[in-house]
C-alpha positions in Angstrom: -10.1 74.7 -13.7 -10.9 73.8 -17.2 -11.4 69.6 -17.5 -9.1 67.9 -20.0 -10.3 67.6 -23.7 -10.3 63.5 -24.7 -10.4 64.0 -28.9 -11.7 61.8 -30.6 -13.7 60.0 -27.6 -16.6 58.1 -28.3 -17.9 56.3 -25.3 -20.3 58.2 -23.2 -19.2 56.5 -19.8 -15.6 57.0 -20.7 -15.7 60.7 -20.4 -18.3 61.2 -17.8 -16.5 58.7 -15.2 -12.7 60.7 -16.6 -13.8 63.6 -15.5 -13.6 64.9 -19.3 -14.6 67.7 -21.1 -18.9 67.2 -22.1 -21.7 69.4 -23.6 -24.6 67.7 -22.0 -26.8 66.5 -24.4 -28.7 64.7 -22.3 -32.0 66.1 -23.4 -32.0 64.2 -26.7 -33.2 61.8 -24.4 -36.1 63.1 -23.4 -37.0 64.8 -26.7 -36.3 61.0 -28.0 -39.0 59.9 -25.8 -41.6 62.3 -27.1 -40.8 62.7 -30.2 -39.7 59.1 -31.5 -41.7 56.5 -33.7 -41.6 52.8 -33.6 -38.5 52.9 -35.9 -36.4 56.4 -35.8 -33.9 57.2 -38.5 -31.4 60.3 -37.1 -29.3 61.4 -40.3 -26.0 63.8 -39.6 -22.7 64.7 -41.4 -19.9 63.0 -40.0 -18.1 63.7 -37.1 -21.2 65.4 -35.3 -21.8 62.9 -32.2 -24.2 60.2 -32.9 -21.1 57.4 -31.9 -21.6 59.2 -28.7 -25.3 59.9 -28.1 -26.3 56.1 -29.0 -23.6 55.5 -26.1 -25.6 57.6 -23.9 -28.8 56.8 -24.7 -27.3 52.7 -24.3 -26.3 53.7 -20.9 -29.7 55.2 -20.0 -32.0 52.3 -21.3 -30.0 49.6 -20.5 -31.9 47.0 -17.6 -28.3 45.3 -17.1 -26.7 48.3 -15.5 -27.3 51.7 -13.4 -26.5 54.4 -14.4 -27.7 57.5 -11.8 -24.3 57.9 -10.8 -23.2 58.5 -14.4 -26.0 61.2 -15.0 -26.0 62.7 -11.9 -25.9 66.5 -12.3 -26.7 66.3 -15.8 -30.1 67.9 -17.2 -31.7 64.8 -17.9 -31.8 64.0 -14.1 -34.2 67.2 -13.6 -36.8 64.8 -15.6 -37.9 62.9 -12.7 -40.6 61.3 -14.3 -38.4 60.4 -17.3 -35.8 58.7 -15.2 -38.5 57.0 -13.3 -39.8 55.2 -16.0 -37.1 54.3 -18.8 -33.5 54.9 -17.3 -32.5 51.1 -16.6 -35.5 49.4 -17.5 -35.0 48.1 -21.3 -33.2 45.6 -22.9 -30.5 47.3 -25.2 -29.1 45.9 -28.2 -26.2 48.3 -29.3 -24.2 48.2 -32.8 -22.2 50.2 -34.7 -21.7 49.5 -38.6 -19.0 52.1 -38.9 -16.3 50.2 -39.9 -17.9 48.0 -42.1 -15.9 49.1 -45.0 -13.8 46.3 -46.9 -13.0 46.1 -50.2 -15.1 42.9 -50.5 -18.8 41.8 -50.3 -17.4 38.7 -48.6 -14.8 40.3 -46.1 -17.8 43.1 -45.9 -20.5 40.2 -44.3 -17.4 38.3 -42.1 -16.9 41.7 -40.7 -20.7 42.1 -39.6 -20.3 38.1 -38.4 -17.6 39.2 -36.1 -19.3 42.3 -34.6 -22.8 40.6 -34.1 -20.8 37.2 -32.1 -18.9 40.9 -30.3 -22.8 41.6 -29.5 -23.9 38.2 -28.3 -21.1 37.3 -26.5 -21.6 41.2 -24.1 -25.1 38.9 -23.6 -23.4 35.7 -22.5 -25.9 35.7 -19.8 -28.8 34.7 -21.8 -26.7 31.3 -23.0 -26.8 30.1 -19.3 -30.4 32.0 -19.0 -33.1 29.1 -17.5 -35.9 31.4 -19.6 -34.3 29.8 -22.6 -34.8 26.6 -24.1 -32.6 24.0 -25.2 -33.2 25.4 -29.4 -32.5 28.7 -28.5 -29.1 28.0 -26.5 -28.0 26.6 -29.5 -28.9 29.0 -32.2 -27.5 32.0 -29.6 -24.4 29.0 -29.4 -24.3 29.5 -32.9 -24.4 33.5 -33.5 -21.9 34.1 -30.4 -19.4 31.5 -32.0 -19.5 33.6 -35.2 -20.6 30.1 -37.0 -24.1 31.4 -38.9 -24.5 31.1 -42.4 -24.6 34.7 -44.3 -28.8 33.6 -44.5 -28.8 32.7 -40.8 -27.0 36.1 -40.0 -29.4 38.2 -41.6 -31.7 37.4 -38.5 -29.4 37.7 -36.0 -30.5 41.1 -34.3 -34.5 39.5 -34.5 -32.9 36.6 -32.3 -31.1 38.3 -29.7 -34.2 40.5 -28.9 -36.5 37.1 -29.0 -33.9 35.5 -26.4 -33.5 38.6 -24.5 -37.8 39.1 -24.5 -37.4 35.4 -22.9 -35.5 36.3 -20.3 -36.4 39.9 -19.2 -39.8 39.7 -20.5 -39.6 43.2 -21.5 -39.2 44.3 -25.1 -35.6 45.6 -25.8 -34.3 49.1 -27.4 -32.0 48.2 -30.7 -29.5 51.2 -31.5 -28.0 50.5 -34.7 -25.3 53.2 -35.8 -23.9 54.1 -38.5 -26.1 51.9 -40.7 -25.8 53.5 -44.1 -21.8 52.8 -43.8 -22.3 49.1 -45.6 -24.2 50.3 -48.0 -21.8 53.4 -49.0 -18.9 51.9 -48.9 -20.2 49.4 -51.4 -21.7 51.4 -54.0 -17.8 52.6 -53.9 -16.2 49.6 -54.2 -18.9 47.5 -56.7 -20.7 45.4 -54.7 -23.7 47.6 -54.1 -26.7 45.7 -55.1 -25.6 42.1 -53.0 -24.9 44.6 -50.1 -28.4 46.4 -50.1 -29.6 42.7 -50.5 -28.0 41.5 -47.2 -29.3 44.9 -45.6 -32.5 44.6 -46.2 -32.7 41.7 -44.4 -31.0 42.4 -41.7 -32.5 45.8 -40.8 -35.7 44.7 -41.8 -35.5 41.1 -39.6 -35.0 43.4 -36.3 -36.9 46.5 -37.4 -40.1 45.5 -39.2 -42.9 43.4 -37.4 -41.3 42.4 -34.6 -43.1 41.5 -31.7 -39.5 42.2 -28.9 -39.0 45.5 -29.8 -40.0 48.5 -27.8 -38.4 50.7 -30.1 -35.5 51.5 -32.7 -32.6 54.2 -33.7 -30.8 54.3 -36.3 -28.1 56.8 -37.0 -26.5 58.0 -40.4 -25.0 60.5 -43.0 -27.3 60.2 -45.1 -30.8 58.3 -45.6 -30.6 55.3 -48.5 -33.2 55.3 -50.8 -36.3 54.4 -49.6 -36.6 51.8 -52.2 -33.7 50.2 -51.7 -33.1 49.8 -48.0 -35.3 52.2 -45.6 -39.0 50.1 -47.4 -37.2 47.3 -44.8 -38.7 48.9 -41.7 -42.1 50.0 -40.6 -43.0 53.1 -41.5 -39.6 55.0 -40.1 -39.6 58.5 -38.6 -36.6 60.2 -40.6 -34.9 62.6 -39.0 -33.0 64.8 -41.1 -30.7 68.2 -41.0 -34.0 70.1 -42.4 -36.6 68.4 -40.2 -37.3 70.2 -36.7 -36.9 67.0 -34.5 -33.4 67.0 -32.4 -32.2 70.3 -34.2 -30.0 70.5 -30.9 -29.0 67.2 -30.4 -25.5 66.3 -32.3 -23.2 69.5 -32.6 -22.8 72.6 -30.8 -25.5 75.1 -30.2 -23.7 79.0 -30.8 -24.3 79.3 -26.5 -22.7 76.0 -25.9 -19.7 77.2 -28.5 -19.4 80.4 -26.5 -19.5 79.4 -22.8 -16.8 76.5 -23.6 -14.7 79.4 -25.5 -15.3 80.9 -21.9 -14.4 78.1 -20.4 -11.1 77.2 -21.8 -10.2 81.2 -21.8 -10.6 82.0 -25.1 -14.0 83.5 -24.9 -12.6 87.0 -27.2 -11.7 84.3 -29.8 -15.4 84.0 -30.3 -15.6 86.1 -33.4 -12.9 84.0 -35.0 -14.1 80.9 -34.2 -17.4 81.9 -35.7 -16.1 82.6 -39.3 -13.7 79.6 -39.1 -16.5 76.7 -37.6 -19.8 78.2 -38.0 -22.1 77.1 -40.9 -24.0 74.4 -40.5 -28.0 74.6 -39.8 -29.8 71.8 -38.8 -33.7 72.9 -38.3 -33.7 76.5 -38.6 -30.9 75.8 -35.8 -27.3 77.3 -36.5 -24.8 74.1 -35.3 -20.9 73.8 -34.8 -19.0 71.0 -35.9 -17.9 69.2 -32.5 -14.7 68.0 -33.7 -13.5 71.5 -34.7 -14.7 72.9 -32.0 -13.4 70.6 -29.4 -10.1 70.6 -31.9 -9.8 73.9 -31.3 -10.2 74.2 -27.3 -7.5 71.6 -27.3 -5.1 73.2 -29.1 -5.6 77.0 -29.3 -4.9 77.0 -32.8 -7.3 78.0 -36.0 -7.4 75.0 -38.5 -9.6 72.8 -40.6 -9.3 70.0 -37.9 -12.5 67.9 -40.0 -10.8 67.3 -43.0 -7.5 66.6 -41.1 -9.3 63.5 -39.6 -8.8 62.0 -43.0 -11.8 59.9 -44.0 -13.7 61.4 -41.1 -15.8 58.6 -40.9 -16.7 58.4 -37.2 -20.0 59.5 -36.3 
């Protein structure tokens, strides 16, 4: 029997532990691992799974949890040495910027207040942490209370890795998707250069010369200029639609479209689903669109279920 199709689903333990439908992509881990720099930029159109790879890898890195029941039986698991040695054993610092879209600079940097107190506050453990002293309690105080000053904030992702360093004494893994959204949304709505401003800063606080991090990714439509935002970090490792790295990674592979046609017993639709979905080609690799794809296991029906998602901004 076919498992049930959860649209729109972005959290990677959410649909392993319902019992949902999942193309493992669990090998972007590994290929992460030997492929990755210091910093690692992953650029993708919308609506092509990075929300829910930087879930996954968050699951795998993360020291605070364990996570072999959530990837047992997937193909990651066959990497014994792999899981050995990273699943569970990092610090993780996880963000999404995707909603970062208001119509205002001001509302724009009191919505990226709230989500990094959201961040601090899933690390309550470090306030009460004995590794910590009394200076640091209070500036971590500070950022979980959503009090910093826009100049404090900009540092805020540097911190949490310094205070979780303290405490673990292991360097942490910082996911940051959606990054670019800020940016965009502001060159839209005329705030552009105080936005890239703010950026900088804040990327470049967590992402350039510092001495917690074991490594970085970043995910995003499209790369900003390097001149404006990506000169923040060290020497990045972009990742883009034409570069060979993690070709296979976000979308559908042709095999992976055709055994879930299979799957859902629509595998003589294949033909069909090729002209409607096919199209995109990341690498030299030919890649489906998730969200149409799993759109169209779900309801049986040929559509343009991407641009039906509106502003389709979810990664």
């Amino acid at each position: 029997m076919a498992k049930p199709i959860l649209t729109g689903a972005e959290s990677f333990e959410k649909i392993i532990n319902g019992g949902y439908f999942y193309v493992d992509k669990t090998l972007f881990i590994k290929e992460l691992l030997e492929n990755r720099g210091d910093v690692t930029l992953i650029t993708r159109p919308r609506r092509f799974g990075k929300t829910l790879n930087m879930s996954m890898l968050k699951h795998f890195f993360d020291v605070n949890t364990d996570s072999k029941g959530l990837f047992a039986g997937l193909k990651i698991m066959e990497h014994k040495n792999i899981v050995e040695r990273h699943m569970n054993k990092y610090p993780v610092v996880s963000l999404t910027l995707k909603n970062v879209e208001e119509k205002t600079y001001e509302n724009s940097i009191e919505n990226v207040r709230d989500l990094v107190a959201g961040v601090y506050r899933q690390n309550r453990y470090l306030y009460e942490s004995n590794r910590l002293h009394e200076q640091q309690r209070e500036i971590f105080y500070a950022f979980m209370a959503g009090a910093p000053t826009e100049s404090k904030l900009k540092s805020a992702l540097l911190f949490l890795t310094e205070c979780l360093y303290a405490h673990h004494q292991k360097r942490a893994v910082v996911l940051l998707d959606e990054y670019d959204t800020p940016v965009n949304n502001a060159l839209m709505k005329g705030y552009y250069t105080e936005m890239v401003d703010f950026m900088r800063g804040f990327l470049g606080s967590v992402f350039k010369t510092n001495d917690y991090l074991e490594f970085g990714v970043l995910t995003g439509v499209q790369r900003v200029s390097k001149e404006s935002l990506v000169s923040s970090f060290n020497n990045p490792k972009v990742c883009g639609i034409m570069g060979k790295f993690f070709a296979t990674g976000f979308g559908f592979t042709e095999w992976e479209v055709k055994e879930a046609c299979e799957m859902y017993g629509l595998g003589d639709t294949f033909g069909e689903v090729e002209k409607w979905y096919n199209g995109y080609r990341f690498g030299g690799q030919d890649m489906y669109n998730p969200w149409s794809i799993t759109g169209y296991l779900h309801e049986k029906e040929f559509k343009n279920y991407w641009a039906n998602t509106g502003k389709a901004r979810s990664g």
